[in-house]
Structure formats: C-alpha cells, structure tokens
SEKOLLUM-881855 format. One record per residue: residue number from 0; y, z, x of N, C-alpha, C, CB in turn; residue in one letter. Coordinates in Angstrom, 2 decimals, m for minus. Glycine has a CB too. Example, Ala and Ser with C-alpha at 12.3 -4.5 7.8 and 13.67 -1.06 7.14 Angstrom:
REM residues 2
+-----+---------+---------+---------+---------+---------+---------+---------+---------+---------+---------+---------+---------+---+
!   k !    n_c2 !    n_c3 !    n_c1 !   ca_c2 !   ca_c3 !   ca_c1 !    c_c2 !    c_c3 !    c_c1 !   cb_c2 !   cb_c3 !   cb_c1 ! r !
+-----+---------+---------+---------+---------+---------+---------+---------+---------+---------+---------+---------+---------+---+
!   0 !   m5.69 !    7.80 !   13.19 !   m4.50 !    7.80 !   12.30 !   m3.30 !    7.80 !   13.20 !   m4.47 !    9.05 !   11.31 ! A !
!   1 !   m2.25 !    7.08 !   12.85 !   m1.06 !    7.14 !   13.67 !    0.03 !    7.87 !   12.90 !   m0.60 !    5.72 !   14.08 ! S !
+-----+---------+---------+---------+---------+---------+---------+---------+---------+---------+---------+---------+---------+---+
REM end
This chain:
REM residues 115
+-----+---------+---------+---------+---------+---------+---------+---------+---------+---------+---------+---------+---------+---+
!   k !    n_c2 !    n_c3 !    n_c1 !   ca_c2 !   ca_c3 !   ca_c1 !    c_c2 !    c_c3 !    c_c1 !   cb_c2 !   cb_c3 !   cb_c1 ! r !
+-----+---------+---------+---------+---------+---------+---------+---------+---------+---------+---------+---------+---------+---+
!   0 !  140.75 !  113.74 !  103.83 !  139.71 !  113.63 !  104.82 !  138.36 !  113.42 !  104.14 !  139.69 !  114.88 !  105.69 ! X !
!   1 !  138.08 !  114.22 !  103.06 !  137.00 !  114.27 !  102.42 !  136.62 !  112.85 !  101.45 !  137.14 !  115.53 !  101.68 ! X !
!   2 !  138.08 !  112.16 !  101.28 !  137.84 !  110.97 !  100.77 !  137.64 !  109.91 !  101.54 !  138.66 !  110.71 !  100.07 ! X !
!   3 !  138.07 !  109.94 !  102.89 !  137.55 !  109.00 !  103.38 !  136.16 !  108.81 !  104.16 !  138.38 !  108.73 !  103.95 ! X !
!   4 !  135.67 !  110.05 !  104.55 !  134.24 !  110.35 !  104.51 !  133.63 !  109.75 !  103.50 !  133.94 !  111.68 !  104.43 ! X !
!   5 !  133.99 !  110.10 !  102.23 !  133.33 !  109.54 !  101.11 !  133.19 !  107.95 !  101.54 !  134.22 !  109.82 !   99.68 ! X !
!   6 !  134.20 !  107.18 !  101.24 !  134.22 !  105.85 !  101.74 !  133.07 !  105.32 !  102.71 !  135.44 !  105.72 !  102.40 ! X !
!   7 !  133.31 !  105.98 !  103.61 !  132.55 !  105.40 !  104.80 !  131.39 !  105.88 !  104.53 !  132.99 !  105.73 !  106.23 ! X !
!   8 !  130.72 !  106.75 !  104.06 !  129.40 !  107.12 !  103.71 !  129.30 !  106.03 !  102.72 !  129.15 !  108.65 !  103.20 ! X !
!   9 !  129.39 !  106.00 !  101.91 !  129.27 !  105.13 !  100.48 !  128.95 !  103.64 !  101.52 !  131.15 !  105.10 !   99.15 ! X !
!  10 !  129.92 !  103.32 !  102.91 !  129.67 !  102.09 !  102.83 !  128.85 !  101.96 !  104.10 !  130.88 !  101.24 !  102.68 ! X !
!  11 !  127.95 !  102.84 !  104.84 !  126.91 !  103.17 !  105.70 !  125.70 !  102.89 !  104.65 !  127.03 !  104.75 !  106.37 ! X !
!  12 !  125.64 !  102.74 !  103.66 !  124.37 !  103.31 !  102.96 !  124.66 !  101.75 !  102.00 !  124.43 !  105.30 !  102.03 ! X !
!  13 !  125.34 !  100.73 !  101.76 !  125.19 !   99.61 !  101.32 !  125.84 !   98.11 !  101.85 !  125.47 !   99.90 !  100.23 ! X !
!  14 !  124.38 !   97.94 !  102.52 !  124.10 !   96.58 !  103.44 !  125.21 !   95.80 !  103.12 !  122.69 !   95.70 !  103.12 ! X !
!  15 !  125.26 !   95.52 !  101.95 !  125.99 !   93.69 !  101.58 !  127.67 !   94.01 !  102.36 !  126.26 !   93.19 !   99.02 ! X !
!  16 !  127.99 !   95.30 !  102.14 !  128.92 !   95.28 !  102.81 !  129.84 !   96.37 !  104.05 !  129.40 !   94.99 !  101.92 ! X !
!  17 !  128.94 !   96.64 !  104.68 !  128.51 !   97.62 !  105.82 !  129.18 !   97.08 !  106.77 !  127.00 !   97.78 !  106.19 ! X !
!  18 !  128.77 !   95.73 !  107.08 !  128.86 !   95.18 !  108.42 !  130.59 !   94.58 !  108.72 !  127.60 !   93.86 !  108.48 ! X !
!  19 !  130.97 !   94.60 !  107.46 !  132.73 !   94.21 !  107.48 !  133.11 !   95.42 !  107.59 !  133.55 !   93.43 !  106.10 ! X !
!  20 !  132.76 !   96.27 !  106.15 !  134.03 !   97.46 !  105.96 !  133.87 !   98.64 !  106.89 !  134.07 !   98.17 !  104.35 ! X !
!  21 !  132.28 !   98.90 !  106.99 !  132.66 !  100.31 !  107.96 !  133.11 !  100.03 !  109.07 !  131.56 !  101.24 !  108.34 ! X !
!  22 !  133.51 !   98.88 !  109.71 !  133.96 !   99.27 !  111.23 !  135.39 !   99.61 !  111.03 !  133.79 !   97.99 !  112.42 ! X !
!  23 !  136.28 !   99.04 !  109.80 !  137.54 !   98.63 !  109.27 !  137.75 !  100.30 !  109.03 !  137.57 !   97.39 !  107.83 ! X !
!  24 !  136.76 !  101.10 !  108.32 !  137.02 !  102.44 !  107.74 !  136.60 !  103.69 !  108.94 !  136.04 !  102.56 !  106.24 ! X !
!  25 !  136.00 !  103.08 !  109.97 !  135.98 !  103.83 !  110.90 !  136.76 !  103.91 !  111.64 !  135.27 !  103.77 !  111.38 ! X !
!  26 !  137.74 !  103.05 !  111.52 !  139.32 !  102.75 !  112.55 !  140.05 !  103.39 !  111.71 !  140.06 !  101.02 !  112.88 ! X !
!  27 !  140.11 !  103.39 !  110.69 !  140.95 !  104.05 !  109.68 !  141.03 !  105.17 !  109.83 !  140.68 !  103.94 !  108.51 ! X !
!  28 !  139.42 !  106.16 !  109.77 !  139.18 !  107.84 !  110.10 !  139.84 !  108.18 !  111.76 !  137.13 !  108.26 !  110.08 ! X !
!  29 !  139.78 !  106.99 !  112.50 !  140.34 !  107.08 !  113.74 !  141.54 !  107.12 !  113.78 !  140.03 !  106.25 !  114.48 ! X !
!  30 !  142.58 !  106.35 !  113.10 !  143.89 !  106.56 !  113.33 !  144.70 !  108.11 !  112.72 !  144.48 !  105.26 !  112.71 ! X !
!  31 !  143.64 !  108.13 !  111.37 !  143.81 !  109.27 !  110.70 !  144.13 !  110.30 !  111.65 !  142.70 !  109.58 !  109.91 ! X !
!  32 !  143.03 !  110.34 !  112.73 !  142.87 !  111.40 !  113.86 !  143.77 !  111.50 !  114.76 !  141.80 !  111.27 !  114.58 ! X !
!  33 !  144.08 !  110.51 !  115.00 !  145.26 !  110.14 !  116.05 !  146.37 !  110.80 !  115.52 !  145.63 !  108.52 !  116.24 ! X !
!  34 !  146.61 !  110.68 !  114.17 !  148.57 !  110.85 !  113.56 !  148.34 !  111.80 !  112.63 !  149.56 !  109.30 !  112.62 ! X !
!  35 !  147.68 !  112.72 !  112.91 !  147.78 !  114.45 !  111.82 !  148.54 !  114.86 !  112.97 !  145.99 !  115.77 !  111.31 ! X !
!  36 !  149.36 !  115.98 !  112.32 !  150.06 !  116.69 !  112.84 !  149.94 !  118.38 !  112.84 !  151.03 !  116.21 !  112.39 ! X !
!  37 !  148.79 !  118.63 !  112.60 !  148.08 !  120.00 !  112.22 !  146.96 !  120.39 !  113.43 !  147.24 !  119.81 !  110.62 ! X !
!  38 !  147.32 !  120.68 !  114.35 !  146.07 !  120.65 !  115.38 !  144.79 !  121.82 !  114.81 !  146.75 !  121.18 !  117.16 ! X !
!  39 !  145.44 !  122.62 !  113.89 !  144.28 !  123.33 !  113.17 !  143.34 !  122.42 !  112.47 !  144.80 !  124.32 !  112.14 ! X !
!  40 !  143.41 !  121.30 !  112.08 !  142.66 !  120.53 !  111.57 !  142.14 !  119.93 !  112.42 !  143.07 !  119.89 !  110.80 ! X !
!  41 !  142.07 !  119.33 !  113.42 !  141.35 !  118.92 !  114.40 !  140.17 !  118.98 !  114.31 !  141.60 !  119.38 !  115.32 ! X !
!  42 !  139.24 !  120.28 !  114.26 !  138.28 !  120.30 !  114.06 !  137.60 !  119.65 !  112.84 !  138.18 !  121.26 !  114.23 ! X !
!  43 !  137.91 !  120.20 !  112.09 !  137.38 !  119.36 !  110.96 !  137.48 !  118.03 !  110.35 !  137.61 !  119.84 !  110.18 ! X !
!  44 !  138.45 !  117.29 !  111.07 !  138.49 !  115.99 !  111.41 !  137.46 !  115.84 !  112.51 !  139.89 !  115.56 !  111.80 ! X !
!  45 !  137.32 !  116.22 !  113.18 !  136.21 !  115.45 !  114.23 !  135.11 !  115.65 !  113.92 !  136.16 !  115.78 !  115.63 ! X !
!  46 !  134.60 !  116.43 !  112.93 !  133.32 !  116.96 !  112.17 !  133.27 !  116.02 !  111.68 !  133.18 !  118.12 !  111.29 ! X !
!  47 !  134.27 !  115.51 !  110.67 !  133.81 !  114.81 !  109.60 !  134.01 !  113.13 !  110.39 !  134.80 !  115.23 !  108.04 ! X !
!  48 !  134.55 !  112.93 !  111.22 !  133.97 !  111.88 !  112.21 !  133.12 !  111.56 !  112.60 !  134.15 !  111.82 !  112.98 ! X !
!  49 !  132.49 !  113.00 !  113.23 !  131.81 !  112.76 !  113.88 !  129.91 !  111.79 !  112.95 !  131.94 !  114.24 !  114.63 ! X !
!  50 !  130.12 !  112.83 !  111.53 !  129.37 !  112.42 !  110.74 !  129.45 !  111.06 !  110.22 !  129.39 !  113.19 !  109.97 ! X !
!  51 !  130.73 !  110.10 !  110.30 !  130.55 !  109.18 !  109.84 !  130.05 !  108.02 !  110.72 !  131.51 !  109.07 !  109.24 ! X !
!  52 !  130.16 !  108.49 !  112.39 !  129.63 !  107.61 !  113.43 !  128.31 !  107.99 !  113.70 !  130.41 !  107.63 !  114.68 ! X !
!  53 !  127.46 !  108.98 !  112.37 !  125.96 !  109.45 !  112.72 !  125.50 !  108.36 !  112.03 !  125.31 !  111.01 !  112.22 ! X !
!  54 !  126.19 !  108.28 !  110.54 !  126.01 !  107.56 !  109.69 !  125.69 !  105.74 !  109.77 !  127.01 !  107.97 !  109.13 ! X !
!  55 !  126.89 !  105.66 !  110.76 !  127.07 !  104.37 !  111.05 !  125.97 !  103.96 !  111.87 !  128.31 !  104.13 !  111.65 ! X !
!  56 !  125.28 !  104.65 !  112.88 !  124.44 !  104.54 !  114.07 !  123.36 !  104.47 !  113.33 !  124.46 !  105.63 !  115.17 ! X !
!  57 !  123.01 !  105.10 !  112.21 !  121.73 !  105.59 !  111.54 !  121.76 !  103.91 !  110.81 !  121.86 !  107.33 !  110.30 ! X !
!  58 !  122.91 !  103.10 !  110.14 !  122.98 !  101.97 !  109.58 !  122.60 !  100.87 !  110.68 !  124.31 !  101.85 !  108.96 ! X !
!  59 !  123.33 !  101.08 !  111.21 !  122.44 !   99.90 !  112.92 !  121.15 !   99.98 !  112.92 !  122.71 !  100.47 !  114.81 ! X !
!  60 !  121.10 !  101.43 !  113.08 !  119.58 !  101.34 !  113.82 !  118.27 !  100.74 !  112.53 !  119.09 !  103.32 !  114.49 ! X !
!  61 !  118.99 !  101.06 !  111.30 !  118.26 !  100.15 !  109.86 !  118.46 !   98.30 !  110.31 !  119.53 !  100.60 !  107.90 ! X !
!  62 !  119.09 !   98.03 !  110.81 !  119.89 !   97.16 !  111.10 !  118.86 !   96.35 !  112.13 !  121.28 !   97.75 !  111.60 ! X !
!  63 !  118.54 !   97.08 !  112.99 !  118.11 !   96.62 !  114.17 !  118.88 !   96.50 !  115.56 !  117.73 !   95.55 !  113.85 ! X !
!  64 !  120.36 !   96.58 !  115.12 !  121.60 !   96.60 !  116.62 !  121.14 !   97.77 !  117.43 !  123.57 !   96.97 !  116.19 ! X !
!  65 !  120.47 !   97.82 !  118.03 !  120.22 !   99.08 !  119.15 !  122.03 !   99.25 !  120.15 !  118.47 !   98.36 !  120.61 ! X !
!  66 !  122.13 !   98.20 !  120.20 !  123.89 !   98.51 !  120.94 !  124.80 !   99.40 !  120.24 !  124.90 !   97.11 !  120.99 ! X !
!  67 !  124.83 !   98.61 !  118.80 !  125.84 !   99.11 !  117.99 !  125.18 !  100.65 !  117.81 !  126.10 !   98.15 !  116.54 ! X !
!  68 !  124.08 !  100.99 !  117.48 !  123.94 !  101.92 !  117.10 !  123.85 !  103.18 !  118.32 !  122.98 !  101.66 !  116.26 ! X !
!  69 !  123.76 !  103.07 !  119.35 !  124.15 !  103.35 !  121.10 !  125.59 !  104.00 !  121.19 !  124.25 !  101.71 !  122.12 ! X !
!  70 !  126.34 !  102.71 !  120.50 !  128.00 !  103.06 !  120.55 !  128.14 !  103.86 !  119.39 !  129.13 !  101.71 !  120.47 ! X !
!  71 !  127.73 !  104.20 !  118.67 !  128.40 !  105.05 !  117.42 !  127.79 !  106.57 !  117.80 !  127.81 !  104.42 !  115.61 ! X !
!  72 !  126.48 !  106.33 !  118.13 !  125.93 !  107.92 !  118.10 !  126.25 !  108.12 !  119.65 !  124.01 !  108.21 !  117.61 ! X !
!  73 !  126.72 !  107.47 !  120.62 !  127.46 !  108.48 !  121.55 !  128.64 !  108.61 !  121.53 !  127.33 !  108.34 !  122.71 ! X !
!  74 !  129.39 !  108.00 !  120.51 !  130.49 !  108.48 !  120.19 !  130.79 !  109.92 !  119.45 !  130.90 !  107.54 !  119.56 ! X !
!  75 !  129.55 !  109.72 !  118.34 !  129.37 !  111.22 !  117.62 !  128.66 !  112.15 !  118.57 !  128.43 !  111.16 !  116.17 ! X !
!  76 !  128.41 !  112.05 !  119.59 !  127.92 !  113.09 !  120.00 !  128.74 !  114.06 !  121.38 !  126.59 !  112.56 !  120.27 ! X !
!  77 !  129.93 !  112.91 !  121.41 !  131.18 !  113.15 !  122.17 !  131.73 !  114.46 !  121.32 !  132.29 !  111.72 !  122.17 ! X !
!  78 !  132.07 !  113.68 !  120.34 !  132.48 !  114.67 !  119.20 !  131.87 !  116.08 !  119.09 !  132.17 !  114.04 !  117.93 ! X !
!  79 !  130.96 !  116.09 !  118.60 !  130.19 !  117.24 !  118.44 !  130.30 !  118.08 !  119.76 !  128.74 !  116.85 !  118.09 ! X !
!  80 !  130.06 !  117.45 !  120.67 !  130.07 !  117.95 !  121.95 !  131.39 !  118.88 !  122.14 !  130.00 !  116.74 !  122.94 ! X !
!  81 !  132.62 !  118.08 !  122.01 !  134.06 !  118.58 !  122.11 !  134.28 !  119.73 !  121.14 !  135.10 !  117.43 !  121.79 ! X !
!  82 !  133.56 !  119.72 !  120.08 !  133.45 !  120.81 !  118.95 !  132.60 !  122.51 !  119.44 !  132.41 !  119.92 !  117.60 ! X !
!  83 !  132.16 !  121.91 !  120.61 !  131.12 !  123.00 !  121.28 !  130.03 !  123.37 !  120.87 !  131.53 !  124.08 !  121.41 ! X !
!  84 !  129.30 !  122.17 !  120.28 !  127.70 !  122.56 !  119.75 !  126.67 !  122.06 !  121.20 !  127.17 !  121.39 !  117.96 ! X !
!  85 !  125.97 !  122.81 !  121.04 !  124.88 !  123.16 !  122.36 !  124.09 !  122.02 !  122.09 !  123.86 !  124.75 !  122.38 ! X !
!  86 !  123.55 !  121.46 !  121.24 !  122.95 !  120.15 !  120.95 !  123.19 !  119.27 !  120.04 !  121.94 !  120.24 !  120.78 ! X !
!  87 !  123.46 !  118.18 !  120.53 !  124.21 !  117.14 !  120.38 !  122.60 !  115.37 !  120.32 !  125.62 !  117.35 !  122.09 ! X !
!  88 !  122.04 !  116.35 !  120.85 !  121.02 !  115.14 !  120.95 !  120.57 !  114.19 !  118.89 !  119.19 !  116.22 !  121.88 ! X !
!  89 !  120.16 !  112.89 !  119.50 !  120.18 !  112.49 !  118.15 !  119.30 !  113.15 !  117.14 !  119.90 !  111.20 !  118.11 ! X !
!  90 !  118.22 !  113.15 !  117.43 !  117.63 !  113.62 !  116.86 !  118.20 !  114.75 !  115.56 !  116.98 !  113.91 !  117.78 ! X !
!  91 !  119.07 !  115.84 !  115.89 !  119.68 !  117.24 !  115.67 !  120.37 !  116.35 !  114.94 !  120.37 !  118.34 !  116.83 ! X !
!  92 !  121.37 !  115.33 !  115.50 !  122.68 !  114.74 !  114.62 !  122.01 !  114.06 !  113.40 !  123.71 !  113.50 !  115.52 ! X !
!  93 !  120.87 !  113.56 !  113.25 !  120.35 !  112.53 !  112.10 !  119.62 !  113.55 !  111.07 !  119.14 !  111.20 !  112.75 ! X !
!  94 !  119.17 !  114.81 !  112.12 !  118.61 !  115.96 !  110.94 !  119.50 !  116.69 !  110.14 !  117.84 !  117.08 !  111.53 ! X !
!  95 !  120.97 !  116.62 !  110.79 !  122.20 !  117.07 !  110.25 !  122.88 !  116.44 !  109.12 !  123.03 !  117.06 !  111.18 ! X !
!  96 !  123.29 !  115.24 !  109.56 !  123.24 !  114.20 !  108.42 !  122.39 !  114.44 !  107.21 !  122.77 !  112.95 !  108.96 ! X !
!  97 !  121.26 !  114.21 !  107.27 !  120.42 !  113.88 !  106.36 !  120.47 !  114.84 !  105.22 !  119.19 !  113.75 !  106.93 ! X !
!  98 !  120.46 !  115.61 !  106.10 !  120.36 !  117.43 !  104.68 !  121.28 !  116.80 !  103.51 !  121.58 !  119.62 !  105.43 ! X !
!  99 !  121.04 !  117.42 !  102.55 !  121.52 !  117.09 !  101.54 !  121.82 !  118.84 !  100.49 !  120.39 !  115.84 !  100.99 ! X !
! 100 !  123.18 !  119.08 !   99.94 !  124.37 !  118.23 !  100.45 !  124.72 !  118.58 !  101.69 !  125.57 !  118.31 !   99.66 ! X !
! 101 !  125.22 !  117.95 !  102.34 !  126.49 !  117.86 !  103.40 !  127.19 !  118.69 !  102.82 !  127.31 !  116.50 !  103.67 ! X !
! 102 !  126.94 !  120.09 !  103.55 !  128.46 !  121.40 !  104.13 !  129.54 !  120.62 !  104.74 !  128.00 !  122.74 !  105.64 ! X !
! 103 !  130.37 !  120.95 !  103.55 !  131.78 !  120.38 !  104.56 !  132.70 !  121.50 !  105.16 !  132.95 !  119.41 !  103.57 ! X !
! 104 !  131.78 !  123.00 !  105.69 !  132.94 !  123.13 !  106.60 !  131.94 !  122.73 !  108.01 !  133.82 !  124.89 !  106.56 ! X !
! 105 !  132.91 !  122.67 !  109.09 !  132.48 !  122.60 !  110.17 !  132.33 !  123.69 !  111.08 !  133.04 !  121.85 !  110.58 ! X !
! 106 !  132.47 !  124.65 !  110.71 !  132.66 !  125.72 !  111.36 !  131.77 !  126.87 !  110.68 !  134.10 !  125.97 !  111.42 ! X !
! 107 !  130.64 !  126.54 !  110.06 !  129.47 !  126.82 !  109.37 !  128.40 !  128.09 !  110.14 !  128.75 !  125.34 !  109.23 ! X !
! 108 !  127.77 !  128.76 !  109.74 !  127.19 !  129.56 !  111.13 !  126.19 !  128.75 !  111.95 !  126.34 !  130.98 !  110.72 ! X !
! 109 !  126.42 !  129.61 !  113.43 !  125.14 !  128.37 !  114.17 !  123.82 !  128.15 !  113.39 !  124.47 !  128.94 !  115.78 ! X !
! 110 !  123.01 !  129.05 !  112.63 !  122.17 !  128.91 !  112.48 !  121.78 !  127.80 !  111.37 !  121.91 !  129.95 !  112.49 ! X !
! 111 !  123.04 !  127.64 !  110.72 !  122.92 !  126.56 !  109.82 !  123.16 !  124.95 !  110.68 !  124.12 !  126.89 !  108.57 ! X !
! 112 !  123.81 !  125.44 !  111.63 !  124.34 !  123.94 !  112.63 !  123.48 !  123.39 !  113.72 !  125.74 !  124.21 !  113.53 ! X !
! 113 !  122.38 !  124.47 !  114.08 !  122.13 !  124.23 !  115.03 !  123.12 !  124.18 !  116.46 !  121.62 !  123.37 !  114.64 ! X !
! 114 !  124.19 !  125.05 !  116.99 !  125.08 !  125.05 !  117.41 !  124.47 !  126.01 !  118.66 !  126.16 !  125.32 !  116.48 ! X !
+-----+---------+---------+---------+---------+---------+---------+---------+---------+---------+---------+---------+---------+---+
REM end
C-alpha cells in the first residue's frame, strides 16, 4: 500500500509525466481497493487513497483543470468522509497533505487529523 502511495505521490509532483501515469496509478490504488480481502484494512487503504486523490487535485489545480481537480478532491473527500472525519473540506485535506512527513497511520489522534 505504502508503495504505491509512493508511486503516485512521486508522480503528482512531476509534470512531464503526471498527466499519463497518475490516472493509470490511481486505477491501480483503486482496484487494489476493490480485491483486498482484509476488511481490517479498509481503512487504511482509503486513507492512503484518499491522499493520493488530494494529491492529484492539488496537481490539476497547478495545472489549471478546475474539473479534473473537482473530480479528485470530491472523491477524496468521499473518502475521508466514509472514514468519519468531521471535516473534509479542501482546505483541511491540502493542509493535511502538505505536512511533512505524512503519518501513515490513519487512525492517528483527532487532534493531529483534524477529525
């Protein structure tokens, strides 16, 4: 999971080839999701989803696609939402993102999540 986060971060954050591979690696984290067989993981698959469609939205909106970037961050905010965080608005999701490093659990205290 953590490697393909990697991926898709790595390819949110460089233009020349953004616009092919992340949609290709975001279907990928999607099917991933679809065919685990661990519903305890669930969550933390949709965390780390959810971050890579913040990512992606945050690359649009560098971009200029106001659509594309529309469809990714209400997709992540579906997510988040289904995860049961109280705010979901972009703003929260791009301040989340951004921190540096990225906590990879998802289940972190609210006060660190904003939850």
């Amino acid at each position: 999971m953590e490697v393909l986060r990697f991926f898709a971060t790595s390819l949110a954050h460089d233009k020349a080839i953004r616009d092919d591979d992340l949609p290709k690696n975001i279907e990928v984290f999607q099917r991933f999701s679809r065919r685990q067989r661990a519903p305890e993981l669930q969550p933390a698959i949709d965390f780390n989803l959810g971050v890579v469609y913040v990512q992606a939205a945050m690359a649009a909106e560098d971009d200029g696609n106001t659509a594309l970037k529309a469809k990714y961050m209400g997709a992540a905010q579906s997510l988040f939402q289904s995860l049961g965080w109280r705010d979901c608005s972009e703003q929260t999701l791009k301040s989340i993102v951004k921190r540096e490093p990225l906590p990879l659990n998802p289940l972190a205290p609210e006060e660190a999540w904003g939850r």
